[in-house]
N, C-alpha and C positions, 0 to 999 in steps of 0.2 A: 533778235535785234528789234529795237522797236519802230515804230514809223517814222520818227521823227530822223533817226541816226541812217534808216535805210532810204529815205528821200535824199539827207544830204548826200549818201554815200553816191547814191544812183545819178543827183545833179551834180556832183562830181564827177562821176564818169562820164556822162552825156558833154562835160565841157571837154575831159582832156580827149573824147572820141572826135570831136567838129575843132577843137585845137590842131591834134594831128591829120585832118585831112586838109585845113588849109597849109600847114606846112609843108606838108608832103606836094602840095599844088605850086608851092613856091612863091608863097605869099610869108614877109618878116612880120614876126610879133610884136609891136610895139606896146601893148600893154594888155595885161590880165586884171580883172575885178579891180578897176580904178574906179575911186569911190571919192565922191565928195560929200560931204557933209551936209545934210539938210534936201540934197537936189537926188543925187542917182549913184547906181552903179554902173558901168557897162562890163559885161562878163569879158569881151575878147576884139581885142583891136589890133589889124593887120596894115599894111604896108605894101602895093604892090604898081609899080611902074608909077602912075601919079595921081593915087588915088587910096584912100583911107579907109579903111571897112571896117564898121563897129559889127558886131556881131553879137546878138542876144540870142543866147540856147536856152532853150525848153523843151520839156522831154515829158511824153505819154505813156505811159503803158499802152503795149497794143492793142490791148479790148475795154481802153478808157469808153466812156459813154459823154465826154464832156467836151467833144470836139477834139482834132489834133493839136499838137504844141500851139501851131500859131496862134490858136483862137487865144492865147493868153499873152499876148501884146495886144491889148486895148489902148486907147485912146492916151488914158495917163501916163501908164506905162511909157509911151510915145515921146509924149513932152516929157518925160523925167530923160529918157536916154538921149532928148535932141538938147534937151538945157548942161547935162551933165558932157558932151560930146564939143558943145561951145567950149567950154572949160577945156576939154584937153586937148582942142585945137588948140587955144590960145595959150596952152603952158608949152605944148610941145613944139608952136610958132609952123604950125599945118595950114595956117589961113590959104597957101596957093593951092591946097590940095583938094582934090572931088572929092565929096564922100557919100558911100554906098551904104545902106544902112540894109543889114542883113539877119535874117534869123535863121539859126541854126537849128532845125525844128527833128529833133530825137525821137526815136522809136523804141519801146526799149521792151524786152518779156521779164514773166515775173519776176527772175532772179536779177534781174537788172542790167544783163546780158542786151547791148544795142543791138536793134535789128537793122535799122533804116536811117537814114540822114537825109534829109531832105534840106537846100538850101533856100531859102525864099526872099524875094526883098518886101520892104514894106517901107 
């Protein structure tokens, strides 16, 4: 397989692996990879008591040499998921709601098998 098809494969699975632990936590899925045009994505957005959690997963190999997942929410990164998050506040009419802005930070070995989840906020 080549890099490109086994990255997507493995950010695939690093999303539905931090998808199924906040469900199983008892957090609802209000939206997966909602995408606006021009501005962001955000990979996974929850629903829990009165308060909104975007969630952006990123996933390492575990003898990357490039820093863990989180190092790869920078700055822009940031403002793209806080402009794109405005947006789906205001379509899904969330304005009374807190929101937690979380990274789902993936551990994964060569075959692409998760090791570790780590939650972080930022």
């Amino acid at each position: 397989m080549n890099n490109k098809l086994n990255s997507l494969r493995v950010g695939k699975a690093s999303e539905n692996a931090v998808r199924k632990l906040f469900i199983l936590k008892g957090y609802r899925e209000i939206a997966r990879n909602y995408f606006v045009h021009r501005i962001g994505e955000l990979d996974l957005v929850f629903i829990k008591d009165d308060t909104v959690y975007v969630v952006e997963v990123k996933s390492r190999h575990l003898n990357d040499c490039f820093g863990g997942p989180e190092s790869a929410i920078n700055g822009l990164k940031r403002k793209k998921i806080y402009s794109t998050t405005s947006r789906l506040i205001a379509q899904y009419g969330l304005e009374n709601y807190d929101i937690r802005f979380l990274a789902g930070c993936v551990t994964h070995n060569s075959d692409g098998t998760v090791v570790k989840i780590d939650i972080l906020s930022f």
